[in-house]
Phi, psi and omega in degrees: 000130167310108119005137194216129155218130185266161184236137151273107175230182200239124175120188199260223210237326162297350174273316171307337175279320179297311216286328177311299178321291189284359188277308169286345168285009181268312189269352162285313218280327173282355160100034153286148154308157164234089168245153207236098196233112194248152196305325202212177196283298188301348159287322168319264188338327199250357153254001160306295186312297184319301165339292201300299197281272262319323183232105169300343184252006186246163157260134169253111184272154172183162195235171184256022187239193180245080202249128189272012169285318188267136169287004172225151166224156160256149171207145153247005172270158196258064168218148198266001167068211184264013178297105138299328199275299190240159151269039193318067217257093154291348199272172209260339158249191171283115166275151183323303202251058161277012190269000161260040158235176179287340198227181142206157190224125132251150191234114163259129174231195189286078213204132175259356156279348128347281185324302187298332190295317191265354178256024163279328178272003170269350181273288179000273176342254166341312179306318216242006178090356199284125159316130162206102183278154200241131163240102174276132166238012174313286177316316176290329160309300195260000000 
């Protein structure tokens, strides 16, 4: 069963692209798949970039497609390619098929439609039985 874990943070929707950026190089680094699945193609774009700088001193390899060679993928299309391990979901639902993974992350920031989006997708979650664990990480932000 997926492990669904939401993150609370302090800040917009580019504090949210960092915490994605460290969260997968944390689940690259324990040798999970990653796919990163965002509403639209300029978002994809703009956490390609964000990948690409992030660390000068770490490397992530990753493509914006679903190519089952690279352990990280961006994707906006609402399909999971061959990615099983973790799940970074920036989009605004659930996609159908996140349960064929081990993990999943949603990031609630300072947005209230946001807020409202994700605490539609923690009941979704909660209804259906999904383990879930909760991170504020509000306090540690300022």
């Amino acid at each position: 069963m997926t492990h669904i874990n939401f993150y609370r943070i302090n800040g917009n929707f580019d504090t949210a692209l960092k915490l994605a950026c460290q969260l997968t190089e944390k689940a690259y680094q324990q040798g999970l798949t990653v796919l990163l699945h965002t509403p639209e193609s300029s978002i994809s774009k703009q956490l390609d970039e964000q990948l690409w700088r992030f660390k000068p001193s770490s490397f992530l390899p990753h493509t914006q497609e679903n190519n089952p060679k690279e352990a990280i993928s961006i994707s906006h299309q609402n399909e999971p390619g061959e990615h099983h391990g973790l799940l970074i979901n920036l989009g605004n639902s659930t996609p159908d098929w996140f349960s064929r993974f081990e993990k999943a992350i949603e990031i609630v920031y300072d947005d209230q439609q946001t807020i409202d989006q994700k605490r539609d997708q923690y009941s979704f979650y909660k209804n259906r039985g999904y383990p879930i664990k909760y991170h504020d990480l509000t306090s540690s932000d300022k």
